[in-house]
Backbone as CSV, one residue per row, in Angstrom:
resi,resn,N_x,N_y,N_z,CA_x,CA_y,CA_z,C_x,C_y,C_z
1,UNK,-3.802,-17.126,60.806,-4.321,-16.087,59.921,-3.299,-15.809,58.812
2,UNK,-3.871,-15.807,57.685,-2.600,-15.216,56.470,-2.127,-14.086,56.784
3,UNK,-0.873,-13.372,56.695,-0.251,-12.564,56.755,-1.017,-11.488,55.472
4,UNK,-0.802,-10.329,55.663,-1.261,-9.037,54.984,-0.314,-8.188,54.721
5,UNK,-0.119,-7.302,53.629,0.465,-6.307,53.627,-0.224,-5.201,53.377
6,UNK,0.403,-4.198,54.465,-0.203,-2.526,54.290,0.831,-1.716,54.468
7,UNK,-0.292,-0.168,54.400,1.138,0.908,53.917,1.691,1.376,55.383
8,UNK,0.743,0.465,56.933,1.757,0.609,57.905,2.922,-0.213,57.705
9,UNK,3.402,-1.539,57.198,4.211,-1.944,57.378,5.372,-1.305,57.389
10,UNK,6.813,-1.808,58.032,8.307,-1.308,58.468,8.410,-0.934,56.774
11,UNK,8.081,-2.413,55.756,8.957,-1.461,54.634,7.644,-0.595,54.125
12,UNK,7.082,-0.289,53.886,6.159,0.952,53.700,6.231,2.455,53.736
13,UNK,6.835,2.787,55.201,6.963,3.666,55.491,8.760,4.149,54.887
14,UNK,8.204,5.489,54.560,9.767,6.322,53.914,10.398,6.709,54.518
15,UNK,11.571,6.048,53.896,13.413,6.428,54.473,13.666,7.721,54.451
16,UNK,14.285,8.255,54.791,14.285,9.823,54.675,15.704,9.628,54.335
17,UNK,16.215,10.315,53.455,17.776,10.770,53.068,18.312,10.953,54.211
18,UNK,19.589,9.984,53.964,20.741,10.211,54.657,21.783,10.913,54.158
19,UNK,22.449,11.766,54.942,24.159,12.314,54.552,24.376,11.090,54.171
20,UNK,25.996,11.156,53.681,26.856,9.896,53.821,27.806,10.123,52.772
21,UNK,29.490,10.375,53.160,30.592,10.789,52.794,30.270,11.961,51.927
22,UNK,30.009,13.109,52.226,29.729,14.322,50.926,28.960,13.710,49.890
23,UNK,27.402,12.986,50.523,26.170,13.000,49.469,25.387,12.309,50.151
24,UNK,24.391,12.307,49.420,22.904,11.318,50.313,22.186,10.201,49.459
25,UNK,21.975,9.308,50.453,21.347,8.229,49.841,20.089,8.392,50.292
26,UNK,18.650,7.699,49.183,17.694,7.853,49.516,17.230,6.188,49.144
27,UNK,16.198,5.738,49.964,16.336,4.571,49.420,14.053,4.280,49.626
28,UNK,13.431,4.281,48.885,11.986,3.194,49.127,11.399,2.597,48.180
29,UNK,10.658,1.859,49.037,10.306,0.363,48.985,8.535,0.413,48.707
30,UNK,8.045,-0.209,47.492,6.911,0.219,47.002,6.825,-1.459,46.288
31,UNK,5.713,-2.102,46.751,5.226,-3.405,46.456,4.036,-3.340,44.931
32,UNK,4.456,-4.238,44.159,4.186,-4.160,43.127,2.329,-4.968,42.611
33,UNK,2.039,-5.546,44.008,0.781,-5.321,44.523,-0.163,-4.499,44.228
34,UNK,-0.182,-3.096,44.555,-0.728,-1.702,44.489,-1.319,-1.792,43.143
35,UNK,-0.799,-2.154,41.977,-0.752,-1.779,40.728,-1.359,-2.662,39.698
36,UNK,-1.747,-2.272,38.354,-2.605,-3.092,37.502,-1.576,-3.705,36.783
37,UNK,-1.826,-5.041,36.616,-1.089,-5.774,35.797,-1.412,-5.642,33.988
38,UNK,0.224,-4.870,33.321,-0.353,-4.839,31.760,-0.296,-6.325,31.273
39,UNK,0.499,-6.512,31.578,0.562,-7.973,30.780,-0.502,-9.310,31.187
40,UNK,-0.946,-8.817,31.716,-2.634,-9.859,32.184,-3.746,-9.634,30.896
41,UNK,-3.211,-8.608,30.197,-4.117,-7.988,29.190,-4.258,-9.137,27.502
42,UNK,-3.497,-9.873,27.891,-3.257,-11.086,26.765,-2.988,-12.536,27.551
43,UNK,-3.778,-13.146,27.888,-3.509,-14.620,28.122,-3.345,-15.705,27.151
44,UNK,-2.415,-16.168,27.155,-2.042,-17.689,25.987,-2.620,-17.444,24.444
45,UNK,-1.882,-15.494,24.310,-2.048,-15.257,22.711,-3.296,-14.561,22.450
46,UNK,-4.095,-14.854,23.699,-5.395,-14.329,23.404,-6.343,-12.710,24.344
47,UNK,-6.482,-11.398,23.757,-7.214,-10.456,24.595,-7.802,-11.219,26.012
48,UNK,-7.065,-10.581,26.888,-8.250,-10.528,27.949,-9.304,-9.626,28.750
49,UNK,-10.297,-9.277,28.148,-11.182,-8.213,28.182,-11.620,-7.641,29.434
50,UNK,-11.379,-8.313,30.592,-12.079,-7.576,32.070,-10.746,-6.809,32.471
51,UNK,-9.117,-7.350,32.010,-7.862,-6.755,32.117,-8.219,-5.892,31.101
52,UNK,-8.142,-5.592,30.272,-7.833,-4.537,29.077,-9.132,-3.558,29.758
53,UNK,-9.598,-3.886,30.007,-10.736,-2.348,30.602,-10.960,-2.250,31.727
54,UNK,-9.592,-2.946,32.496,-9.311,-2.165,34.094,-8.482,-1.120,33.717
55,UNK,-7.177,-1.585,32.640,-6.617,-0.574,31.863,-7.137,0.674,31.432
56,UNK,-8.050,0.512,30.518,-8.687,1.420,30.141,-9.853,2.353,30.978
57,UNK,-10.129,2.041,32.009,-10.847,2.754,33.092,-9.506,3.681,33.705
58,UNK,-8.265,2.792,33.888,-7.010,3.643,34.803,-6.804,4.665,34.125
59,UNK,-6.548,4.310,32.365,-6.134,5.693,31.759,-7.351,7.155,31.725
60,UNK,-8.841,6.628,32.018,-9.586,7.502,31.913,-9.290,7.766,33.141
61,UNK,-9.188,7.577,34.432,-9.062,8.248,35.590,-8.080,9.209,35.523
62,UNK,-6.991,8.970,35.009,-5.811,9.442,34.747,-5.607,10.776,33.843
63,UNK,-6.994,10.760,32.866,-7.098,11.584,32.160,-5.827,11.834,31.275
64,UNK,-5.865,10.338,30.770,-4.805,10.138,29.706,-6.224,8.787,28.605
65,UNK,-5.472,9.169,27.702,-6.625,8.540,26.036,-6.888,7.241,26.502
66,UNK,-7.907,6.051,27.047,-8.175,4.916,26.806,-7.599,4.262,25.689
67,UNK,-7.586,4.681,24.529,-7.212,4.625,23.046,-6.205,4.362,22.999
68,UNK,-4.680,4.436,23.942,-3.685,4.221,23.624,-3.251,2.716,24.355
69,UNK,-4.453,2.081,24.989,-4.387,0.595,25.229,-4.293,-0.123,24.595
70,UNK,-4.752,-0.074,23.295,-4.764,-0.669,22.248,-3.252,-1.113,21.936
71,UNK,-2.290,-0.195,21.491,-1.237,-0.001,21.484,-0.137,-0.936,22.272
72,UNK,-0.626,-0.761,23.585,-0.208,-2.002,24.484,-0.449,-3.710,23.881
73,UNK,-1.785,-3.528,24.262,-2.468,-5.040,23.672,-1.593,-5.513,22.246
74,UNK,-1.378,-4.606,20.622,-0.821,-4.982,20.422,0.921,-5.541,20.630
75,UNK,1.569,-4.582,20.816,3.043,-4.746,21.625,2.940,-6.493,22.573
76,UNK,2.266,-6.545,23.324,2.344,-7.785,23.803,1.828,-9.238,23.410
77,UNK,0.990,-8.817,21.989,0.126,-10.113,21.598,1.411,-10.898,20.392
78,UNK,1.532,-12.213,20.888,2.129,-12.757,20.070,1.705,-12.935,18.590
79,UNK,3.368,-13.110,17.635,3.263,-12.287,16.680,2.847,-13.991,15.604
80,UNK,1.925,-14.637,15.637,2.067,-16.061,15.236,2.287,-16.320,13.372
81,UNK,2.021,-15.137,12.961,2.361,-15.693,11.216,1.416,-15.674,10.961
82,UNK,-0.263,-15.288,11.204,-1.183,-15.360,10.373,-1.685,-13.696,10.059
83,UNK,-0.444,-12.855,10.173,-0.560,-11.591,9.749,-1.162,-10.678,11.169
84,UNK,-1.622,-11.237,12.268,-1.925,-10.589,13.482,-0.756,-9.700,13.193
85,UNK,-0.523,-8.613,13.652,-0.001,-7.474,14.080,1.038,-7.127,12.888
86,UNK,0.630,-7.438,11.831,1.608,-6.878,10.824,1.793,-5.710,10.297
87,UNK,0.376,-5.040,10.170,0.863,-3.659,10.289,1.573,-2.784,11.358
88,UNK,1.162,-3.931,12.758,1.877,-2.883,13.457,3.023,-3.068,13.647
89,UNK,4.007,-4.127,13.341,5.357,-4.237,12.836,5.865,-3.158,11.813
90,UNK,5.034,-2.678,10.849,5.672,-1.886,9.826,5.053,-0.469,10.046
91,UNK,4.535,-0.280,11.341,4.888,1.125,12.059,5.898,1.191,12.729
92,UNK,6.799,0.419,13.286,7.686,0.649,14.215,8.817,0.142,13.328
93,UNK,9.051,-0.451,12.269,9.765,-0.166,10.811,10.131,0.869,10.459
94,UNK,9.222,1.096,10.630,9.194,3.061,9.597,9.716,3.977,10.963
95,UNK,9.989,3.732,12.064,10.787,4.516,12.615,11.719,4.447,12.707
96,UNK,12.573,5.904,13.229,14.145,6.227,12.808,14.800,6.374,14.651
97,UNK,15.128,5.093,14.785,15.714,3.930,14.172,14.514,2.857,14.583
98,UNK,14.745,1.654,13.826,13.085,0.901,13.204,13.531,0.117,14.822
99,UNK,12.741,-0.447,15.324,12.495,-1.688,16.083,11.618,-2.333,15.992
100,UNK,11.629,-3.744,16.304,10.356,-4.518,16.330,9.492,-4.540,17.867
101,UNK,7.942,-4.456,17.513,7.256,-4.801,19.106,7.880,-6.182,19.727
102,UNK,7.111,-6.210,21.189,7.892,-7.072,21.969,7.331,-8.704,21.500
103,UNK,5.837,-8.199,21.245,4.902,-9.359,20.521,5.650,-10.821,21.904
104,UNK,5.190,-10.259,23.079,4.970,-11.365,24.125,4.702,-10.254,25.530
105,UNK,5.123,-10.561,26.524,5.004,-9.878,27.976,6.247,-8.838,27.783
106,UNK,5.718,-7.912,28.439,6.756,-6.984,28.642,7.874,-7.460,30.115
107,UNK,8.980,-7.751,29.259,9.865,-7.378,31.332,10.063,-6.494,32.344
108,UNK,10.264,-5.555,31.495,9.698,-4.119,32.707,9.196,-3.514,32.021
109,UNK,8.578,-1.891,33.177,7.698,-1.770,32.450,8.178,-0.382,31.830
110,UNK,9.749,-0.231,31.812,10.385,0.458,30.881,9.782,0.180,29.395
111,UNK,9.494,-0.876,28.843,8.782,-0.896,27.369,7.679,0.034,26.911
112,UNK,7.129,0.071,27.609,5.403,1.043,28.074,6.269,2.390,27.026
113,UNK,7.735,2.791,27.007,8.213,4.000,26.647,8.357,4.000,25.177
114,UNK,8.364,2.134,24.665,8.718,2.165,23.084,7.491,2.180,22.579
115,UNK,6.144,2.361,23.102,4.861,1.825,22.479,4.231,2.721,21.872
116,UNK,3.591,2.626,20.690,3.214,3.589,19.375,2.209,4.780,20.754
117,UNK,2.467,5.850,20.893,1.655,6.849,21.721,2.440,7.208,22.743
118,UNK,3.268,6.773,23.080,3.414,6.933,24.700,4.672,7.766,24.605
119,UNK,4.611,9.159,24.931,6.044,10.081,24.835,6.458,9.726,26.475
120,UNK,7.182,10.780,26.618,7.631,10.618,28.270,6.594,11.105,29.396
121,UNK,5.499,11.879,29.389,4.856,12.799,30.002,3.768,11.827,29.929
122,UNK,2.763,11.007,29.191,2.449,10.186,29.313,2.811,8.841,30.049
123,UNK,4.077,8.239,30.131,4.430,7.235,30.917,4.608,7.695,32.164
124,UNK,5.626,9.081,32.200,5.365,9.347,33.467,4.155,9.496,34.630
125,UNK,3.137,9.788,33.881,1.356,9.925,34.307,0.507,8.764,34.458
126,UNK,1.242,7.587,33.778,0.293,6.584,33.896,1.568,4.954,34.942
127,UNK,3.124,4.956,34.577,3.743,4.146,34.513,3.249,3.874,36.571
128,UNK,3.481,4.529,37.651,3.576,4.613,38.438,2.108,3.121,39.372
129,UNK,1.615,3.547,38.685,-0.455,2.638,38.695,0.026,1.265,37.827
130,UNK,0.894,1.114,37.452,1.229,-0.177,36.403,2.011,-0.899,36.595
131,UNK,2.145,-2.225,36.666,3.111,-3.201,36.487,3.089,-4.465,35.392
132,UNK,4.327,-4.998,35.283,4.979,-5.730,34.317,4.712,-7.426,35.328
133,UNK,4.893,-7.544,36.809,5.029,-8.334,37.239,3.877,-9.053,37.723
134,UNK,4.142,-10.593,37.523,2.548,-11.463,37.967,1.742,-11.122,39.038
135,UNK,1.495,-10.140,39.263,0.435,-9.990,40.685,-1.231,-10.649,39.858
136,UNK,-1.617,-11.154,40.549,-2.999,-11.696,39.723,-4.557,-10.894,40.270
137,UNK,-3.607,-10.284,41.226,-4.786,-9.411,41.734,-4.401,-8.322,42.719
138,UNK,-5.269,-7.251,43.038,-4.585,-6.157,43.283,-4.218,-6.118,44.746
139,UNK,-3.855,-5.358,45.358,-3.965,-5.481,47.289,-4.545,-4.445,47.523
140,UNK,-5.888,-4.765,48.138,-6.749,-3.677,48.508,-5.703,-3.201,49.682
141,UNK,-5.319,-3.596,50.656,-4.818,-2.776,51.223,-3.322,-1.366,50.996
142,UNK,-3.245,-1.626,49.861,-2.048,-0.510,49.485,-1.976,-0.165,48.402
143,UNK,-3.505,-0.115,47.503,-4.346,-0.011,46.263,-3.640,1.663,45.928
144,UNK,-3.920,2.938,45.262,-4.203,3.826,45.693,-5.779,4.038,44.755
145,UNK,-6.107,5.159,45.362,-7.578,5.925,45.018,-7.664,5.236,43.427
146,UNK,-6.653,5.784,42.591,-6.852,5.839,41.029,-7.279,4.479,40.938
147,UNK,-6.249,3.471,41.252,-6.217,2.093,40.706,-7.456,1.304,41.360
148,UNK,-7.827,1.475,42.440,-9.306,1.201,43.208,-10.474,1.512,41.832
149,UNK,-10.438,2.786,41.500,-11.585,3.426,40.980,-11.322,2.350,39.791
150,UNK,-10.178,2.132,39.472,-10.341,1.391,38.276,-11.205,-0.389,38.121
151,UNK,-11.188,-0.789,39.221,-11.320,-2.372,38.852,-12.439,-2.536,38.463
152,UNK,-13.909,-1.925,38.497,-14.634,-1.657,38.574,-15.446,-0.738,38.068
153,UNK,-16.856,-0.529,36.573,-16.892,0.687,36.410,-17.867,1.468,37.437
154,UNK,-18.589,0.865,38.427,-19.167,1.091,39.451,-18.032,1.843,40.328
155,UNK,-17.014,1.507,40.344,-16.195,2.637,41.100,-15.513,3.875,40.164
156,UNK,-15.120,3.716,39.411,-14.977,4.803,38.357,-16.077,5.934,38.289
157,UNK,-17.075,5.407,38.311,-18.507,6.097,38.191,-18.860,6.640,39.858
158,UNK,-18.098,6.130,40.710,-18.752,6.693,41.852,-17.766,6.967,43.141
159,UNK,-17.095,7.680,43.201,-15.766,8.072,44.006,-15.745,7.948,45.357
160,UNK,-17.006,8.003,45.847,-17.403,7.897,47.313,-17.467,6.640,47.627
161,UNK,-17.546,5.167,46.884,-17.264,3.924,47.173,-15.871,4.005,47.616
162,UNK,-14.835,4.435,46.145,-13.464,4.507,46.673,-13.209,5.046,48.380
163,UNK,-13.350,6.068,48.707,-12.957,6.736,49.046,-13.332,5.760,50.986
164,UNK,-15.068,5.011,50.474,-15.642,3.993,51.725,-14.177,2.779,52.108
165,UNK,-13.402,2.481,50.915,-12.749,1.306,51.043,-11.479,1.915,51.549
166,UNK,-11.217,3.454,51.229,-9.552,3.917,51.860,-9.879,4.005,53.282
167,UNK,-11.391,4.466,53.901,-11.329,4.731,55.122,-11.849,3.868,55.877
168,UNK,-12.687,2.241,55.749,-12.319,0.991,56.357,-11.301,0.630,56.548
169,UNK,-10.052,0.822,55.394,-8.541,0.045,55.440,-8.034,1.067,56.734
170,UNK,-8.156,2.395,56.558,-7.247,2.884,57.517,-7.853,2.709,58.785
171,UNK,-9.039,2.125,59.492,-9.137,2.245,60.542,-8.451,0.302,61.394
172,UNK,-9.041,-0.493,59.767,-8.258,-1.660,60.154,-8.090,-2.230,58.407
173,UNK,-7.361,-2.630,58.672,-6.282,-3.363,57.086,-7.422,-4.604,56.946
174,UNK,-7.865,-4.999,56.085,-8.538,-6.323,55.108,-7.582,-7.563,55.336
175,UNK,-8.182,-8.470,55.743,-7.674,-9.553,55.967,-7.513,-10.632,54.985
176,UNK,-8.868,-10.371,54.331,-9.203,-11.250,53.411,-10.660,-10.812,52.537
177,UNK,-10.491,-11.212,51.012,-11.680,-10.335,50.835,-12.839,-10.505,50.743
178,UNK,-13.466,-11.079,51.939,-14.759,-11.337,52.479,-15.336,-9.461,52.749
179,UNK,-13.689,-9.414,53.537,-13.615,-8.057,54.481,-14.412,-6.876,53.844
180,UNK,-13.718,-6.686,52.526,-14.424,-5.645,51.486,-15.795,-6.242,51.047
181,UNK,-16.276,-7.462,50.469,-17.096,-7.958,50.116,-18.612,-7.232,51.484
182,UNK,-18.132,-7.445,52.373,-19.046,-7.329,53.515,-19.096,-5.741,54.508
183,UNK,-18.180,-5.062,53.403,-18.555,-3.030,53.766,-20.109,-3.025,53.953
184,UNK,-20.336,-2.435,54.569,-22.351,-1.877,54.521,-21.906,-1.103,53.110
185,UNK,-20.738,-0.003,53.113,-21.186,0.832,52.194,-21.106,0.531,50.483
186,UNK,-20.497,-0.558,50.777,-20.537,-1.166,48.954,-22.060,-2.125,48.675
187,UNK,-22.219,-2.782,49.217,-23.495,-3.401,48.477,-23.391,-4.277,47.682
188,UNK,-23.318,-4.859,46.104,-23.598,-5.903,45.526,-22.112,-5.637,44.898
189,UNK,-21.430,-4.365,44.953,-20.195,-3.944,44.348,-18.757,-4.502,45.347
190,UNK,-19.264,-4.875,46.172,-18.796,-5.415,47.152,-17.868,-6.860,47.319
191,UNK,-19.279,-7.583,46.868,-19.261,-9.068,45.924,-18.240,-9.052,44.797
192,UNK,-18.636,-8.151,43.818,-17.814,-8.242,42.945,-16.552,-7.906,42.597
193,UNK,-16.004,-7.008,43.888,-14.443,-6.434,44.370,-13.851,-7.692,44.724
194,UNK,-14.308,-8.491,45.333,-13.669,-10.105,45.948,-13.073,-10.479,45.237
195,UNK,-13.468,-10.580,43.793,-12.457,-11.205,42.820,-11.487,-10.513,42.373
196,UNK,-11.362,-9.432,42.500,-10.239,-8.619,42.082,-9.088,-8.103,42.779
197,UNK,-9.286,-8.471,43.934,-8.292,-8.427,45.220,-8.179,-9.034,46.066
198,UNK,-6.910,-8.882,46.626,-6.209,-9.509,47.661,-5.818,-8.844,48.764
199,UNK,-4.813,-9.232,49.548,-4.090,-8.922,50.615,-2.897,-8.473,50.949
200,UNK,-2.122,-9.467,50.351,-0.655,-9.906,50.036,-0.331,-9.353,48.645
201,UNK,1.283,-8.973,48.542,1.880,-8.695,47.483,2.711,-9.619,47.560
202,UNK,2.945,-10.461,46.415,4.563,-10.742,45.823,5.478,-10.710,45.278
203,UNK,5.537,-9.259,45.009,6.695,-8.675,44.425,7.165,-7.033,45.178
204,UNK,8.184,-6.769,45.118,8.114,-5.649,46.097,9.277,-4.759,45.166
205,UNK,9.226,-3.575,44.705,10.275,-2.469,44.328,11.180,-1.934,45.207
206,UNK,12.434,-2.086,45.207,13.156,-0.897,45.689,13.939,-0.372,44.934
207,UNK,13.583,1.235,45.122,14.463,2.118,44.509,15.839,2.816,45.790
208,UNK,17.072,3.001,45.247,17.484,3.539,45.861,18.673,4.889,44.882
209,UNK,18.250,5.605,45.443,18.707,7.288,45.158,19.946,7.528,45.855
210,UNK,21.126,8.028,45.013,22.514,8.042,45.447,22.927,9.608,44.640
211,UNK,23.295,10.415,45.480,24.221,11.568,45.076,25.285,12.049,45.154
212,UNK,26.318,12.704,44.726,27.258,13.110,45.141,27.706,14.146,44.068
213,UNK,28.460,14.788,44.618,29.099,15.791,43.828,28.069,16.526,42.429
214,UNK,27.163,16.790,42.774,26.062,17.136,41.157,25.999,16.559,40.652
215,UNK,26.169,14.906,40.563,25.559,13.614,40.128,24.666,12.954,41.080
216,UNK,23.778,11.758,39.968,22.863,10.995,40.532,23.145,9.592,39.973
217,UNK,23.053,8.715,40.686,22.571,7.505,40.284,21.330,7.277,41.327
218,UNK,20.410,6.092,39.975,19.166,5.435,40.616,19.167,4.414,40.249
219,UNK,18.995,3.235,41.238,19.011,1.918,41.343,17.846,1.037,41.583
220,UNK,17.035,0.898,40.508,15.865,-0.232,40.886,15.941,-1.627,40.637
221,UNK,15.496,-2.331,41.840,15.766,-3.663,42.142,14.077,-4.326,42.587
222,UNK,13.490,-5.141,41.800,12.254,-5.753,42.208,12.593,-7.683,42.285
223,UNK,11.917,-7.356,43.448,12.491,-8.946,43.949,10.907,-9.426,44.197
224,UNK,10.533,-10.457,43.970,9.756,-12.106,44.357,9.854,-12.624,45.205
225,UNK,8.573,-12.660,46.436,9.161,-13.299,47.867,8.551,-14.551,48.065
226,UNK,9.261,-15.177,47.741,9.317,-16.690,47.984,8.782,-17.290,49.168
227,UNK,7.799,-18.373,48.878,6.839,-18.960,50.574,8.102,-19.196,51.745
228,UNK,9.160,-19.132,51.571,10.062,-19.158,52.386,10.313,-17.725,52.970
229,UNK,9.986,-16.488,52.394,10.225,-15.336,53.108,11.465,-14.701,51.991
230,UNK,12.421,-14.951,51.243,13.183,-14.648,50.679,12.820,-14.095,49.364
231,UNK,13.607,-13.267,49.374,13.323,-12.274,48.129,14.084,-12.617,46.867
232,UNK,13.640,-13.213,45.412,14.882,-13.528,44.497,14.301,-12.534,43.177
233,UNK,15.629,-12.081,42.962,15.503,-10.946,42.118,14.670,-11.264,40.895
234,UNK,14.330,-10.278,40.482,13.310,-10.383,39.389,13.736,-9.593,38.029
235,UNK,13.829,-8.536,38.492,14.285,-7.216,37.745,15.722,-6.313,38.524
236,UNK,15.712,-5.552,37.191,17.265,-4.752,38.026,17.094,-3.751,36.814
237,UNK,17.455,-2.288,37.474,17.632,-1.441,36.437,18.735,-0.100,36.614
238,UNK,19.224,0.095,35.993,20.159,1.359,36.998,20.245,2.578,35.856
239,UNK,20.054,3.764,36.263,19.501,5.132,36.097,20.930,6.057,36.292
């Protein structure tokens, strides 16, 4: 049987702060699975439209502007010389101090913070449901509510599907997605969840939280687990 990941697993469940020499470390582990991929939103230069309005369903759940997807889409669409995104180069010109968009994939999804709309209160509201890293499809089993409602506007539109797929998973985890496909309570929406999820994550976050003396450091580390079981770093960020 393929292996699965859920939010029983060992790393799943939260570390609770430890003392340790006059301060505490906090340390969890959050698989990058769960989350909608932005950068799926442009394949080989080109919109990809069933991604860009899983996006745009998340931000309406979220009750943050659909409208500021756009914004994204450009930031990541390569910049080829036939004037594609030139005005939006000479919006981010005209700021003090000017930078250029990324005009390819974002590496983390710290960028989401330089993008024409997005203050801090916004990223903070939406960044958490999002990732930078290749997941190609979501993991129903460690989905949450928001990002579920999103794949789909049949679930957006109808909360009590969501809510059918959190309480199949919790009585037993999806194996494979026949599993969801074949709920009584989804129906033809069912079918069409199959393609949008999985089981397995391959990428996994850890944050770890360090204090001492009325300081903080925060340490995020997202690693890639290799068919061998090994984790090789991906990202690194320190706070």
């Amino acid at each position: 049987q393929t292996p699965i990941d859920t939010l029983s697993d060992v790393w799943a469940v939260p570390f609770p702060p430890m003392q340790l020499a006059g301060g505490t470390v906090a340390l969890s582990i959050v698989d990058e699975g769960r989350k909608i991929n932005l950068n799926a939103m442009v394949q080989n230069g080109v919109p990809n439209l069933p991604a860009i309005q899983k996006v745009q369903r998340l931000f309406a759940v979220l009750d943050v502007s659909p409208d500021l997807v756009q914004g994204i889409i450009d930031w990541i669409t390569p910049n080829n010389g036939t004037g594609l995104g030139g005005g939006i180069g000479d919006y981010y010109a005209g700021l003090k101090p000017p930078y250029q968009p990324r005009y390819g994939a974002m590496p983390t999804i710290g960028d989401l913070q330089m993008v024409k709309g997005f203050n801090e209160a916004i990223f903070n509201r939406v960044s958490p449901f999002l990732t930078v890293m290749a997941e190609t499809a979501v993991n129903a089993n460690t989905a949450s509510p928001q990002v579920l409602a999103a794949l789909e506007p049949e679930l957006t539109e109808d909360q009590k599907i969501v809510l059918a797929i959190i309480d199949a998973r919790a009585i037993r985890p999806f194996s494979q997605p026949t599993d969801i496909g074949n709920l009584p309570d989804l129906g033809e929406i069912g079918q069409k969840l199959m393609k949008d999820v999985d089981m397995r994550s391959q990428y996994f976050t850890i944050t770890g939280t360090g204090t001492y003396a009325g300081a903080r450091k925060i340490i995020t580390a997202t690693f890639h687990r290799e068919s061998t079981g090994i984790g090789t770093l991906a990202a690194w960020h320190e706070d």
